[in-house]
C-alpha positions in Angstrom: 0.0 0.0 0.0 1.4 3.4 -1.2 1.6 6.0 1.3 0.3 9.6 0.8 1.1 13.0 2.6 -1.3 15.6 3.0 0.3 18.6 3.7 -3.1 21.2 4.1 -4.3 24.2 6.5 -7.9 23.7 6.0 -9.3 20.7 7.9 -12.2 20.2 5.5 -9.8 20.2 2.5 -7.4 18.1 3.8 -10.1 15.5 5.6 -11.9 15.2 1.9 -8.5 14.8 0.1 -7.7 12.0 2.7 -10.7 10.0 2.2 -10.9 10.4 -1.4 -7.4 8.8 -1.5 -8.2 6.2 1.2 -11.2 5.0 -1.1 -8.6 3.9 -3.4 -6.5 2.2 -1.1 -3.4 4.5 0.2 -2.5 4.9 3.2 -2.7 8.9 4.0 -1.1 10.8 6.6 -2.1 14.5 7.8 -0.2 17.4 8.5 -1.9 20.8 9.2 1.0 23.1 8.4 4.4 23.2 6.5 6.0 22.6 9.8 4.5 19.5 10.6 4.5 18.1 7.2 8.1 18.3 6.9 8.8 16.7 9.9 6.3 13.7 9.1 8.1 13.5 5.2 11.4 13.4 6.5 10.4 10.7 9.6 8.1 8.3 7.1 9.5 9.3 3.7 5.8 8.4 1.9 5.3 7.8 -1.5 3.5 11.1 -3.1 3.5 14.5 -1.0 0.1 16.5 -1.3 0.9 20.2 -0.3 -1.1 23.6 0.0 0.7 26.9 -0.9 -0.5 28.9 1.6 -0.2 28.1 5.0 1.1 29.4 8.3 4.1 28.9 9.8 5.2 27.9 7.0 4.0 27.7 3.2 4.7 24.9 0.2 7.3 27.1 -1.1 9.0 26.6 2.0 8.6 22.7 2.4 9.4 21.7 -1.1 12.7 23.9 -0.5 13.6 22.1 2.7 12.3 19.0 1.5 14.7 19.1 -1.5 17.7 19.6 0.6 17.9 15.9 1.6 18.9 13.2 -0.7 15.8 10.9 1.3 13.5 13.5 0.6 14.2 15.3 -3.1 13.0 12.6 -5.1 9.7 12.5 -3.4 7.1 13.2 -5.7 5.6 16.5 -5.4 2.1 17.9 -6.1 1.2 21.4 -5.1 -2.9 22.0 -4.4 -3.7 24.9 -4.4 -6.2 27.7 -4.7 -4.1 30.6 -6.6 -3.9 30.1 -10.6 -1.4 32.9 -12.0 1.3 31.3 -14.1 3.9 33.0 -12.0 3.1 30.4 -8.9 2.7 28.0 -11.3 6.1 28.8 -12.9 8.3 29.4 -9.4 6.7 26.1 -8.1 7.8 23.6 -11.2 11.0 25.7 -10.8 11.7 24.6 -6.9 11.0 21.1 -7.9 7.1 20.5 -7.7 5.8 17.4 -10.0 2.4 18.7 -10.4 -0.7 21.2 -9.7 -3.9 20.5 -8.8 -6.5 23.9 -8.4 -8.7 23.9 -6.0 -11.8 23.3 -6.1 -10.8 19.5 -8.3 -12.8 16.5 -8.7 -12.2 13.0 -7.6 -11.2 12.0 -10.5 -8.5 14.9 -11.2 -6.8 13.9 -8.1 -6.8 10.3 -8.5 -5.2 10.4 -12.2 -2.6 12.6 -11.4 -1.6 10.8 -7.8 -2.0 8.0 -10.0 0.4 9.1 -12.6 2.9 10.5 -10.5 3.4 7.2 -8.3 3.9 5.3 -12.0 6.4 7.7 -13.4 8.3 7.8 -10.0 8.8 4.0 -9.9 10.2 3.9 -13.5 12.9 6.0 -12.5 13.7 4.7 -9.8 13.8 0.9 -11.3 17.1 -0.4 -12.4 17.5 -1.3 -15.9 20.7 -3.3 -17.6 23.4 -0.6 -18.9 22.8 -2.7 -22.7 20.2 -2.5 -25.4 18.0 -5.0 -23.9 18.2 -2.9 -20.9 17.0 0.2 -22.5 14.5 -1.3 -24.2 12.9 -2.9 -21.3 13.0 0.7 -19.7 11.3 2.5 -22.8 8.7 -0.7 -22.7 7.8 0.4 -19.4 7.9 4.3 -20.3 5.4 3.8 -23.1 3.0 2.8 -20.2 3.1 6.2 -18.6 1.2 9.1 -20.3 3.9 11.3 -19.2 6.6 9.7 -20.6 5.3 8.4 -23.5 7.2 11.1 -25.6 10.8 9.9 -24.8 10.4 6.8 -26.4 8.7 8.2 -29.4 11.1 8.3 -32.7 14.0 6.4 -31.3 16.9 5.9 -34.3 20.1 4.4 -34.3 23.4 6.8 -34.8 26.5 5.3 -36.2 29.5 8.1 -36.0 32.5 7.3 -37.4 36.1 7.2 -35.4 37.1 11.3 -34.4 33.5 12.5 -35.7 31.8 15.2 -34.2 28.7 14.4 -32.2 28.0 17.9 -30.8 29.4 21.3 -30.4 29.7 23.8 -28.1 26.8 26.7 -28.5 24.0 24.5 -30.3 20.9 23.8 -28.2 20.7 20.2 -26.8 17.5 18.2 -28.4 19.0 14.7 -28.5 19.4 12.2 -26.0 21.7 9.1 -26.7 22.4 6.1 -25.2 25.9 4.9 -25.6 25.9 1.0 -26.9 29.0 1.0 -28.2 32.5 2.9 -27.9 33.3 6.2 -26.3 32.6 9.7 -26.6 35.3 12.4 -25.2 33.9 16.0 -24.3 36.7 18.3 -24.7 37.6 21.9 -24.8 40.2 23.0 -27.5 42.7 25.3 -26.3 43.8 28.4 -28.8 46.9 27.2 -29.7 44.5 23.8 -30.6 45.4 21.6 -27.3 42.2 19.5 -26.3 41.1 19.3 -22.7 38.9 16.2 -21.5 36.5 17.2 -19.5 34.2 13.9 -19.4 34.6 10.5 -21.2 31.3 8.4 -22.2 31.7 4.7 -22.2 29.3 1.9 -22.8 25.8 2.2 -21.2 25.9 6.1 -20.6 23.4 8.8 -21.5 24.4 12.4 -23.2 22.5 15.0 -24.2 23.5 16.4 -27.5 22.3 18.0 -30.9 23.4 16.3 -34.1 24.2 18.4 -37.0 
């Protein structure tokens, strides 16, 4: 059974959220300020975190910025409820770390799709998959199950590059993510006089980011 913070001021909020949640089966826990809710994430480490943005003592802004601070913690998923729509809170919140956004009021539905979602993507990432081909296959097998991550494994292509070609360079924008299956990749800097400094190596089984031109 997944567990499920509830980080909320309002008592009525937070005791609907809670039951809507224990209908489907999580175990929820309560906390009725940012305060208390960090304590309780950082003591039980649950599963999803449910957080209002306004609250005393201390407000979502404030526990997602705490929370993130701890290596137990960060990778909690985060969703913020809340009441205020401008797409400045929207925008600082995704910036501190926050998974997702759910306006108040929301329907039962709304909240159990995107705790729903949230949980599914989170265990992806956090699986491990084989540094090989059938490894990453088996990882974009089980991306393709997840709405959210559907798009990475959309149009994959295999790259052959020749011994000393160039992969990248410095000042284009990165749209390509590769998976090493073969060989290595130096990233260098060229010094003016045309000495090369290494600055990271890529060997079999790694990611890079990259644009191919």
């Amino acid at each position: 059974m997944k567990t499920i913070l509830i980080i909320e001021d309002n008592l009525d909020v937070r005791e609907n959220t809670a039951e809507i949640l224990e209908l489907a089966n999580y175990k929820v826990l309560q906390a009725e300020n940012g305060k208390q809710g960090v304590e309780l994430a950082q003591q039980v480490k649950p599963d999803l975190i449910i957080c209002d943005i306004m609250m005393p003592v201390l407000d979502g802004y404030g526990v997602i910025h705490l929370l993130s601070k701890s290596s137990e913690t960060a990778s909690i998923p985060f969703i913020f409820l809340t009441a205020k729509s401008e797409r400045m809170d929207f925008r600082k919140g995704m910036e501190m770390g926050a998974d997702d956004y759910i306006s108040k009021p929301f329907d039962d539905i709304e909240l159990l799709k995107a705790v729903e979602s949230r949980i599914k993507k989170n265990e992806i990432l956090k699986a491990e998959f084989s540094k090989n081909v059938d490894g990453l296959n088996k990882f974009f097998d089980e991306v393709k199950k997840n709405d959210d991550l559907k798009m990475l494994s959309a149009d994959r292509r295999i790259k052959a590059f020749k011994k000393k070609e160039s992969v990248f360079s410095e000042g284009n924008s990165p749209i390509y993510l590769y998976f090493l299956v073969k060989g290595k990749i130096k990233n260098y800097k060229s010094h003016e006089y045309g000495k090369e400094l290494i600055t990271t190596l890529y060997k079999e089984g790694d990611f890079l980011v990259t644009q191919h031109y």
